[in-house]
C-alpha positions as CSV (number, residue, x, y, z in Angstrom):
1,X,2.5,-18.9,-15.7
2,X,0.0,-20.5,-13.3
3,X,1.6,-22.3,-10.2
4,X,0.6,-26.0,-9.7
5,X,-0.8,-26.5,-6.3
6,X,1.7,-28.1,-3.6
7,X,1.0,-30.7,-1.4
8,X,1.5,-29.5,1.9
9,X,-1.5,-27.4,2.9
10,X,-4.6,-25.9,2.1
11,X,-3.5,-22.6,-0.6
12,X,-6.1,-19.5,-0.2
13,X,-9.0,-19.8,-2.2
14,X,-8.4,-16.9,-4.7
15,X,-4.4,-17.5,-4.9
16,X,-4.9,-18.7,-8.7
17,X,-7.5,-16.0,-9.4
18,X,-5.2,-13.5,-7.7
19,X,-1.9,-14.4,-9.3
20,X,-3.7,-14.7,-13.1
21,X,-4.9,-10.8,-12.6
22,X,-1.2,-10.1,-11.5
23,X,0.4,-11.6,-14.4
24,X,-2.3,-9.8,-16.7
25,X,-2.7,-6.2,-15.3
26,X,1.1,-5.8,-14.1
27,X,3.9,-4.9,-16.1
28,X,6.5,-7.4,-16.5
29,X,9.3,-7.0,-19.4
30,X,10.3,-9.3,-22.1
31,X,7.6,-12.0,-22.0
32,X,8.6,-13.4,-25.2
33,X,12.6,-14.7,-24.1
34,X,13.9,-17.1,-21.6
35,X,11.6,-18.0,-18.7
36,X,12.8,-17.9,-15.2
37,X,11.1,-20.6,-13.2
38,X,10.1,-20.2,-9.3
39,X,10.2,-23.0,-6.4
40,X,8.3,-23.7,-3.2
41,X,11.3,-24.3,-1.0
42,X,9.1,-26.2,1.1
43,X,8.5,-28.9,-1.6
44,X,11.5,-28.0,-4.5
45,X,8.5,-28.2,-6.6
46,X,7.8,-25.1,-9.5
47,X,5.1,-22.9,-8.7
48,X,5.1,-20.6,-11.8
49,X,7.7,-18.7,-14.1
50,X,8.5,-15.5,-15.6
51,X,10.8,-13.8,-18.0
52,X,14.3,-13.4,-18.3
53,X,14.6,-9.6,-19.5
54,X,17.7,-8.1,-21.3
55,X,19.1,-4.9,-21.0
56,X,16.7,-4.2,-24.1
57,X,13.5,-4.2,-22.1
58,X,15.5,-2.3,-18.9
59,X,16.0,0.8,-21.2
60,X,12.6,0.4,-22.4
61,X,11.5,0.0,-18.7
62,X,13.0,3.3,-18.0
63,X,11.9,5.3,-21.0
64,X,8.1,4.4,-19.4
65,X,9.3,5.2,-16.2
66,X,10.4,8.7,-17.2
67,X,7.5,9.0,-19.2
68,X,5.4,9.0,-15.9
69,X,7.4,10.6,-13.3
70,X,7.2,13.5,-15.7
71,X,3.7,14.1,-14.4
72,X,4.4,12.4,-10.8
73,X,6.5,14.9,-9.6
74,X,4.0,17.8,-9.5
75,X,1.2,15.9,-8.2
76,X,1.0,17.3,-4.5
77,X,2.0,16.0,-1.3
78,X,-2.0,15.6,-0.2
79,X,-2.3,13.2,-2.9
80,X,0.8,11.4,-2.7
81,X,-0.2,10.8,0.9
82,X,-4.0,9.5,0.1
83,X,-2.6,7.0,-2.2
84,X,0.1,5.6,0.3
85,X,-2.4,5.6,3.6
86,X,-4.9,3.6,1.3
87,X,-1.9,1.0,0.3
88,X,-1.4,0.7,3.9
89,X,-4.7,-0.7,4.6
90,X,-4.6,-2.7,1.4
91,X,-1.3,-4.5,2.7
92,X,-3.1,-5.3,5.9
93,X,-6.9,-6.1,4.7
94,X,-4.5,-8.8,2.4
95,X,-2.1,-9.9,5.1
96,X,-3.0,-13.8,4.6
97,X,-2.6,-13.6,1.1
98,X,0.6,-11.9,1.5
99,X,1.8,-14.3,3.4
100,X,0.8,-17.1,1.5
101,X,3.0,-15.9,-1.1
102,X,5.3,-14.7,1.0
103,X,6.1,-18.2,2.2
104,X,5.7,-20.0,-1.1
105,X,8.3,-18.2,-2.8
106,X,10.8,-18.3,0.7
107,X,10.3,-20.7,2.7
108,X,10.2,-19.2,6.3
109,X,7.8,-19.3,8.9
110,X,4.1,-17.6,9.0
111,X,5.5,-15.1,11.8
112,X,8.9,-14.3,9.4
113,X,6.5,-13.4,6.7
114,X,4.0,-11.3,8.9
115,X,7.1,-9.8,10.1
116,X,7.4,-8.1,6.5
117,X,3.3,-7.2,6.2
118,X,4.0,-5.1,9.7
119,X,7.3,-3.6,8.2
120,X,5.4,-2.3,4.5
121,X,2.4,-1.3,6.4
122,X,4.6,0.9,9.2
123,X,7.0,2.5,6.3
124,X,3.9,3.3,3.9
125,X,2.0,5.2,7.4
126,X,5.4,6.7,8.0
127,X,6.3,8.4,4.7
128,X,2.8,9.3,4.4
129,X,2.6,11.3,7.7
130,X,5.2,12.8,7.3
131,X,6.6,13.5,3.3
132,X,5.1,17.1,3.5
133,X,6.9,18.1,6.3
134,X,10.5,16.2,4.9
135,X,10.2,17.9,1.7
136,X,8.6,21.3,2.0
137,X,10.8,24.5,1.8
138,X,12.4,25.1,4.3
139,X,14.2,28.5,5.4
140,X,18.1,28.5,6.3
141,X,20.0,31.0,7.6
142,X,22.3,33.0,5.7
143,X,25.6,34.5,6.6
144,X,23.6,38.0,6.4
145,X,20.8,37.3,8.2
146,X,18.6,40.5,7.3
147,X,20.0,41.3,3.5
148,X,19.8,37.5,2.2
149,X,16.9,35.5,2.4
150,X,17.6,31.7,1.8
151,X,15.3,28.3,1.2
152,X,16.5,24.7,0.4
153,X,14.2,22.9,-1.8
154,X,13.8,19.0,-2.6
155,X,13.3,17.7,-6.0
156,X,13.2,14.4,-7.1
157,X,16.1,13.0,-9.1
158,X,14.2,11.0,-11.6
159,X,13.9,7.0,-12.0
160,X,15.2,5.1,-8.7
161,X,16.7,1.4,-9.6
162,X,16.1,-1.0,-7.1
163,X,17.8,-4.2,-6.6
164,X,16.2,-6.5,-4.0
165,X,17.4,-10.2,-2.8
166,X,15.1,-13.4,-2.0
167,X,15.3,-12.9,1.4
168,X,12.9,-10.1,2.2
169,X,11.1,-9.9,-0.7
170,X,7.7,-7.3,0.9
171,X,10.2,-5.4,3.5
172,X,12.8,-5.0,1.0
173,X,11.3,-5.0,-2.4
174,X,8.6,-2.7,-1.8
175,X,9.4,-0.8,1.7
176,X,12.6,0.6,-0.2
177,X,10.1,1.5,-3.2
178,X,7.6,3.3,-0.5
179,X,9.8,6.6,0.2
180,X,11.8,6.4,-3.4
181,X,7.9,6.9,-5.2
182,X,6.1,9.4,-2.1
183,X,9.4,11.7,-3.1
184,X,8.5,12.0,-6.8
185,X,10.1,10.1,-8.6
186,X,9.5,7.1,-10.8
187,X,11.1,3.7,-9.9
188,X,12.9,0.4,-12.2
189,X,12.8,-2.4,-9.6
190,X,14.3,-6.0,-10.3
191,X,13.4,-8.3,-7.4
192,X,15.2,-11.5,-7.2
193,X,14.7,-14.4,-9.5
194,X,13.4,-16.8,-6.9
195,X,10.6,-14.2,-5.0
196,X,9.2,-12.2,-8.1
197,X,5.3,-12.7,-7.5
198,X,5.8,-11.1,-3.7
199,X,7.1,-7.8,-5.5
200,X,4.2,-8.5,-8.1
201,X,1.1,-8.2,-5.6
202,X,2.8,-5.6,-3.7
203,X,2.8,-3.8,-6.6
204,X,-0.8,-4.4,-7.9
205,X,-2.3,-3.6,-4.1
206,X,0.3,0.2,-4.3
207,X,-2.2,0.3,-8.2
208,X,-4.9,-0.5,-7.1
209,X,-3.8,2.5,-4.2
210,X,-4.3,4.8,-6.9
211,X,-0.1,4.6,-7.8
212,X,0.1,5.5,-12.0
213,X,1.1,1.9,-13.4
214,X,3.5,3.4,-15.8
215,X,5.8,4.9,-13.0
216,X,6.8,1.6,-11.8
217,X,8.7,-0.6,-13.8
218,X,9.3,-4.9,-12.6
219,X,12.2,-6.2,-15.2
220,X,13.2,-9.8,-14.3
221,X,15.9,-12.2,-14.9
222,X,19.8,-12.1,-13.9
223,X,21.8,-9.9,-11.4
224,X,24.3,-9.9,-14.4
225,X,22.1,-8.2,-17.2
226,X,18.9,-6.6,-15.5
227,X,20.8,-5.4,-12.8
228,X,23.8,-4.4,-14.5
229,X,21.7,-2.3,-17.1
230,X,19.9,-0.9,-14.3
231,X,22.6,0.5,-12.2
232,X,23.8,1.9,-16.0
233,X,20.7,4.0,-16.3
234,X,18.5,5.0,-13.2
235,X,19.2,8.4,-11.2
236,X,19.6,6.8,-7.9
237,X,20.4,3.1,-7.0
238,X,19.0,1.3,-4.0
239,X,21.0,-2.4,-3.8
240,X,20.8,-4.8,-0.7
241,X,22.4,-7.7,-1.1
242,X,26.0,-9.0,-0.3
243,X,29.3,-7.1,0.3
244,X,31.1,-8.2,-2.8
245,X,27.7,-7.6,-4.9
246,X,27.7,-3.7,-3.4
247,X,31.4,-3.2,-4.5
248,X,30.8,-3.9,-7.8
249,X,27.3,-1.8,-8.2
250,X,28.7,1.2,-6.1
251,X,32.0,1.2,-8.5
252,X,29.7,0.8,-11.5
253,X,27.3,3.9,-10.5
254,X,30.4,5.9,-9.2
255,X,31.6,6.1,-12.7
256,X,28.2,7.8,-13.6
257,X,28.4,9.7,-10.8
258,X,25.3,8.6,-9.6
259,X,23.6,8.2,-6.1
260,X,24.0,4.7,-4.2
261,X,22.5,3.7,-1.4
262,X,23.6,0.0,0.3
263,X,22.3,-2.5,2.7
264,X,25.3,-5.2,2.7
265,X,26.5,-8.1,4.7
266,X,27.3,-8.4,8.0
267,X,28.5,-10.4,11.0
268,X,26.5,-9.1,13.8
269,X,27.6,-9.6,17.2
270,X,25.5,-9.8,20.4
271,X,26.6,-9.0,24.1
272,X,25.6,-10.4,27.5
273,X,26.1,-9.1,31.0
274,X,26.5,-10.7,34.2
275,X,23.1,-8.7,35.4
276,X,20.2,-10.2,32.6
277,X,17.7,-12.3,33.5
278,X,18.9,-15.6,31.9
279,X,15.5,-17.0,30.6
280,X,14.3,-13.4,29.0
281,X,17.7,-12.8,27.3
282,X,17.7,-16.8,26.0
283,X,14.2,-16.6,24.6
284,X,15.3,-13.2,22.6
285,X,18.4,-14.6,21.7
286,X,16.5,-17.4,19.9
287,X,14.7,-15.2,17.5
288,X,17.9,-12.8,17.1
289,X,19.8,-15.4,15.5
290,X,16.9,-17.8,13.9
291,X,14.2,-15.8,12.8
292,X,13.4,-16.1,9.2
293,X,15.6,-19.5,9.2
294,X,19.1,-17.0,10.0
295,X,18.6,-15.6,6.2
296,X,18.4,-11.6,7.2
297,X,21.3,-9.4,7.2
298,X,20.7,-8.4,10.9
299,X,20.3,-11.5,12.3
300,X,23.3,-12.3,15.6
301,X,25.6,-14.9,14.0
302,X,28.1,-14.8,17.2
303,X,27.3,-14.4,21.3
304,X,29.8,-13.0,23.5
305,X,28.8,-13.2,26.9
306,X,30.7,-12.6,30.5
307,X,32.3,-15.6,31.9
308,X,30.3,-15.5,35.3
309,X,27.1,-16.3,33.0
310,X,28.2,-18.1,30.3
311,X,27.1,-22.2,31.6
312,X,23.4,-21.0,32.8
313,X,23.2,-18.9,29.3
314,X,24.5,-21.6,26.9
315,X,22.3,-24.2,29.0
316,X,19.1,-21.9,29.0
317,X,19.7,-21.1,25.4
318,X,20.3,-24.1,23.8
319,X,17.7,-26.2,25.4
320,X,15.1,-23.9,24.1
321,X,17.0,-24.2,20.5
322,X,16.4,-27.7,21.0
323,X,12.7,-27.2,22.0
324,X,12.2,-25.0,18.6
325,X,9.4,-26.1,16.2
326,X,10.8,-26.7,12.2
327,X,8.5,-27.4,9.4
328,X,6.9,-26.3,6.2
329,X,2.8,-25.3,6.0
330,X,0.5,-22.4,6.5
331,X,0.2,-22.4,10.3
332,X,1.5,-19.9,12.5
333,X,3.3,-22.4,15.3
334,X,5.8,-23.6,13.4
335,X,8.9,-21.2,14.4
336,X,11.4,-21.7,11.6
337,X,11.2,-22.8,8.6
338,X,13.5,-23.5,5.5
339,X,16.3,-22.8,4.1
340,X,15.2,-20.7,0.6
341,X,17.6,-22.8,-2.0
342,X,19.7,-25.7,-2.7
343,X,22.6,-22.8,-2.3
344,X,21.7,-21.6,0.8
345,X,21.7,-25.1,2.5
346,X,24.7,-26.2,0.7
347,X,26.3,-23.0,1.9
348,X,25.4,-23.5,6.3
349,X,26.6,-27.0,5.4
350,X,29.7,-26.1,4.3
351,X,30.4,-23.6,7.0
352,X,29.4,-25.6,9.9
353,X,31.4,-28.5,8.5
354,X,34.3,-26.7,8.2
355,X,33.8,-25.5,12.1
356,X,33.5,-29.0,13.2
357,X,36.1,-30.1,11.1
358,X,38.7,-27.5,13.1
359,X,37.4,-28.3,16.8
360,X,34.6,-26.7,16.9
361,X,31.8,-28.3,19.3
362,X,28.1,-28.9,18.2
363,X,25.5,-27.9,21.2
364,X,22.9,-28.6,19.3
365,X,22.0,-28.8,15.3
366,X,24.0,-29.2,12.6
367,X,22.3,-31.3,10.5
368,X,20.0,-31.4,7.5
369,X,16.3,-32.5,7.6
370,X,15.6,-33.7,4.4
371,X,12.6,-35.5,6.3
372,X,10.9,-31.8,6.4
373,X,11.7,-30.7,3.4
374,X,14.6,-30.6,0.4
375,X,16.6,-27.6,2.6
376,X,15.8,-27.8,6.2
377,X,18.6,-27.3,8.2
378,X,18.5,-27.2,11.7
379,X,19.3,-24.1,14.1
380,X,22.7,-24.6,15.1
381,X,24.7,-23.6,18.1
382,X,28.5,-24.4,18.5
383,X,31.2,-23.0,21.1
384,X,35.1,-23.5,21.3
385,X,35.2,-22.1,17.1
386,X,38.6,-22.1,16.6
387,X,39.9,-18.6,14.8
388,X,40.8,-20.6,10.9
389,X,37.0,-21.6,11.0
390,X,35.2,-19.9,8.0
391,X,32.2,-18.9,10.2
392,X,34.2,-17.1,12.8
393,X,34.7,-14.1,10.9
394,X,33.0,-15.1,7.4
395,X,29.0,-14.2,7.0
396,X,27.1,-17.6,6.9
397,X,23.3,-16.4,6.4
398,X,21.6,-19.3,7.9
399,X,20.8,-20.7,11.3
400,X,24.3,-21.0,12.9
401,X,25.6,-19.0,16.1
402,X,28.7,-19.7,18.1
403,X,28.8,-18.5,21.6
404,X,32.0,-17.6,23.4
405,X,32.8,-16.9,27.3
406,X,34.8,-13.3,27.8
407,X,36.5,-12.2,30.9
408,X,34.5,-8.6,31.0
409,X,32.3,-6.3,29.0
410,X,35.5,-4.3,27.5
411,X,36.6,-7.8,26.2
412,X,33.3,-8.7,24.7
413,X,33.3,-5.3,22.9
414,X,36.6,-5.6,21.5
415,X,35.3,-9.0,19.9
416,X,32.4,-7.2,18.9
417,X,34.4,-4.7,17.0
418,X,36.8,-7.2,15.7
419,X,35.5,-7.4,11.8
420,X,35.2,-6.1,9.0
421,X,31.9,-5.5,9.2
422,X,29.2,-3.2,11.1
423,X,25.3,-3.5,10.9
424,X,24.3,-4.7,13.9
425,X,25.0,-5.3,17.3
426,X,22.7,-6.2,20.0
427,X,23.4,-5.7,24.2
428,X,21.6,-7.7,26.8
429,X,22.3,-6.0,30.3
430,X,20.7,-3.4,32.7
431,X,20.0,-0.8,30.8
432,X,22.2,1.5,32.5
433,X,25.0,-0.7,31.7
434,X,23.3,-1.4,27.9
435,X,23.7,1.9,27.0
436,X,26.9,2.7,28.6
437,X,28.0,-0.6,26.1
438,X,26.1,0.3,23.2
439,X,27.5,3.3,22.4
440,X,31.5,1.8,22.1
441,X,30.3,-1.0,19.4
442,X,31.0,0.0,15.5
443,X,27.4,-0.5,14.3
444,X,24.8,0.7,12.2
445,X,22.2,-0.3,14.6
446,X,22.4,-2.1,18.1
447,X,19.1,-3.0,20.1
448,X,18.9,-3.3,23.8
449,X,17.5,-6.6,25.1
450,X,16.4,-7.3,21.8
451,X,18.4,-9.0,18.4
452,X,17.6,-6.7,16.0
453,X,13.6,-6.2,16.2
454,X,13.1,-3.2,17.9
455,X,16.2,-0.9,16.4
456,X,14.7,-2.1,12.5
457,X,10.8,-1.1,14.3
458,X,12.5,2.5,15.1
459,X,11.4,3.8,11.4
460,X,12.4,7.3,12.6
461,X,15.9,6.6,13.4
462,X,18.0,6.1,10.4
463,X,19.6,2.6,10.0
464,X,22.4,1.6,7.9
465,X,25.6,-0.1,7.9
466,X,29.4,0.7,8.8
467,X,32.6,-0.6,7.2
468,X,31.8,-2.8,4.9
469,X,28.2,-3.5,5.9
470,X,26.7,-0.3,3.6
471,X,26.2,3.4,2.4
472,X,23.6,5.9,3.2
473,X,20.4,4.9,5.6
474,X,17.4,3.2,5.0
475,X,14.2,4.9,7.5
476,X,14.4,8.3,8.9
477,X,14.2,11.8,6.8
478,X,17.2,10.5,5.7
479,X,15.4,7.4,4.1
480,X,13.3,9.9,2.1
481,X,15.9,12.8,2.0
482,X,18.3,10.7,-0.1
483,X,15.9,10.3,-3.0
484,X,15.9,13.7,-3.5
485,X,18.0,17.2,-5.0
486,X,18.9,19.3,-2.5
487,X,18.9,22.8,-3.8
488,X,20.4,26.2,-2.5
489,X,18.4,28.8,-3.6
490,X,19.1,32.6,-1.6
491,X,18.0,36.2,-2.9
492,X,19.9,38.8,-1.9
493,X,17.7,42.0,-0.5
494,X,18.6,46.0,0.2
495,X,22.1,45.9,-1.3
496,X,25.0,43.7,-2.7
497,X,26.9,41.5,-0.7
498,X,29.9,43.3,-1.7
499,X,28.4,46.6,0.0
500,X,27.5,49.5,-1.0
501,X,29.6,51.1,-3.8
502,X,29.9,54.4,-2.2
503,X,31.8,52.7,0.6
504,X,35.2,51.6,0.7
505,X,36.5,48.4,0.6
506,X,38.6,49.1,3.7
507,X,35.8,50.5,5.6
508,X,34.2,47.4,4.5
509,X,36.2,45.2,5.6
510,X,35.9,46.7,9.4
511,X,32.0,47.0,9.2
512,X,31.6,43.3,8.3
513,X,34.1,42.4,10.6
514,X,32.7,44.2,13.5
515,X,29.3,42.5,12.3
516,X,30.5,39.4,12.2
517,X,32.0,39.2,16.2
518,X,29.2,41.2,17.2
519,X,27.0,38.0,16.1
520,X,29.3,35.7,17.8
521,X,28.7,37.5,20.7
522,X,25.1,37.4,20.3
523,X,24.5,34.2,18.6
524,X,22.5,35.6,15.8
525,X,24.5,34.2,13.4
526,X,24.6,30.5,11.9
């Protein structure tokens, strides 16, 4: 199970010694089946390998699972928040070697994969600070303010499935995990076939945290069986992955009436004004639309910007595309990197072929570089994409943008809103004009003078998609809230709620009445 080493770069000294104690201490199911092997995308060459698990070893998965969250639920808040705060500093005091791994098992850039150290490290500091004051009791007002006393109380629901793609495999595989486990409950995770030893060492640094080992579960292997048997028998499923994926899971979980929570696709749209500063809104337009090689559901696939600023936009723009830095390796210059699979490329090619095949017009990009690598593709720009081109409404998931001129703001926002989709959004403008915009476009999330960045860094905002883009919210109370039971639980004080028997029900009638628009009048009722 030990990767070979690739040619390309000097590997961190302790990878193999780190990776052996992984594969030893951490549970993985069904090592005596199928294997699963695992590519450097930089190379195509196999790293390592692990098992392809059956819906056998999920239910056994889960009966550990249970086993442990048994106990995990009434270990206090105080504790719970120990273990997390020392994960965070475990995440960063192994950033590098995050990274590393990160990178081996993806593809992308050094920056893309600190990008997902930052993001574990702020949701484990986050849910720490603050899962006491999510989840305590807390006191709601009753209809009979003085005669019922009333508290809503938070349990856990039990074992959380996860399904994670290749994409983000630390942001996603374990900053989904972070709140599901500080809320009690016990977790069945199956990260994607191509990035399983990035869930892995996430995993061993949240043990070696203090975390139980039993209460988290890692099944590999298919989408088809692993994650099929999962959404069949955890409490709660988290899924992030494509549109067509999350209708099929959320039907499938429906039936069970279960909990479902859904990051999907999107075709995210960004907005420029006549009154940015060209150079400022062109630098953050590049990583809006190529950071992490395009391959993030957030990322701005299509720019609609006002036909007064269009020419010096699209020439400031794509000449720093041009200027952008592809390659493979450890360094932290390089500012894209590859493609994660033979799919994915063969997927941007098809798209952008299509495009150009219809009328649409190349600025820049458009080509493969097998010279870099086995699925470098360069960032792409196009304009004048005719509507029957794939891309213009279809999500491509690579390094592709098209840019398009619009008479006025109100036009760019109806373009904006013209999808089926609705993550995110992103507004370059004066900010009194941003947030006049903002507000009008059907999204999730929308950052001002910024792709997507800042909106995902506000961890106490909620963020999720609309329309077909996703259910429920990742980050916020809500990101926490949703793993949980909300229960109603009022005493009645003094006297029944029907009154007192020696009254009447007609005289009743007229003192609760009178009660009721005498706290109207006084606000003293909810």
């Amino acid at each position: 199970m030990m990767p070979k080493r690739l040619k390309m770069g000097p590997l961190p000294a302790d990878f193999e010694q780190e990776l052996r104690g992984l594969t030893t201490n951490a549970r993985i199911n069904h090592l005596d089946g199928d294997r699963v092997e695992v590519e450097a995308p930089f190379t195509g060459e196999t790293i390592g390998w692990v098992a392809s698990g059956s819906e056998d070893d999920v239910a056994e998965a889960f009966r550990f699972a249970r086993r442990a969250q048994k106990s995990w639920e009434h270990v206090p808040f105080g504790e719970r928040r120990k273990i997390f705060r020392r994960f965070h500093d475990q995440v960063l005091r192994n950033r590098e070697l995050l990274c590393d791994i990160i990178q081996l098992e993806t593809g992308k850039n050094r920056a893309s994969a600190f990008d997902e150290v930052l993001d574990v490290a702020n949701n484990a500091r986050y849910y720490a600070n603050n899962v006491e004051k999510f989840l305590k009791p807390e006191k709601r007002r009753s209809a009979l303010p003085i005669v019922a006393k009333s508290r809503e109380y938070h349990h856990p629901l039990g074992v959380v499935g996860q399904i994670t793609p290749w994409n983000y495999p630390l942001a996603l595989g374990i900053g989904d995990a972070i709140p599901a486990l500080i809320a009690g409950n016990g977790l069945v995770a199956k990260p994607d076939s191509s990035t399983p030893f990035t869930a892995l060492i996430a995993f061993e640094l949240l043990f070696k945290a203090g975390l139980p080992r039993d209460l988290v579960q890692l099944v590999t292997g298919s989408g088809r069986v692993v994650g099929g048997a999962i959404a069949d028998n955890c409490d709660f499923l988290m899924f992030t992955g494509s549109t067509a994926t999350g209708k099929i899971l959320g039907e499938q979980v429906g039936r069970r009436l279960v909990g479902y929570s859904a990051e999907l696709g999107g075709k995210n749209p960004m907005i420029i004004a006549n009154d940015v500063d060209i150079n400022y809104t062109a630098r953050g337009a590049v990583d809006a639309c190529f950071s992490n090689s395009g391959q993030l559901c957030v990322s701005i696939e299509r720019i609609y910007v006002e036909r007064a600023t269009f020419d010096d936009f699209q020439h400031a723009f794509v000449q720093r595309v041009k200027d952008m830095t592809l390659g493979s390796g450890f360094n932290w210059e390089t500012q894209m990197g590859s493609l994660a699979s033979a799919n994915q490329l063969e997927t941007v090619r098809k798209y952008v072929d299509d495009a150009v095949e219809k009328g649409a017009r190349v600025l820049t990009g458009a080509k493969a570089r097998p010279d870099l690598g086995p699925y470098f593709y360069e960032p792409t720009v196009l304009t004048d994409v005719p509507e029957d081109a794939l891309l213009r409404t279809e999500e491509v998931f690579g390094p592709v943008v098209y840019l398009e001129a619009v008479n006025d703001l109100n036009e760019g926002i109806e373009k904006a809103n013209d999808t089926n989709y609705g993550l995110n959004a992103s507004v370059y403008a004066s900010p009194e004009t941003a947030w006049r915009v903002a507000q009008k476009v059907e999204s999730g999330s929308l950052a001002i003078n910024d792709g997507y960045t800042t909106a995902w860094a506000a961890i106490g905002n909620p963020m999720g998609g609309r329309k077909e883009s996703g259910v429920s919210h990742r980050h916020g109370k809500e990101g926490l809230v949703k793993y949980t039971a909300s229960q109603n639980i009022t005493e009645q004080r003094f006297m029944s709620i029907r009154g007192p028997e020696s009254m009447s029900r007609k005289a009743y009638i007229n003192v609760m009445s009178a009660a009721m628009q005498l706290g109207k009048t006084l606000r003293i009722l909810p």
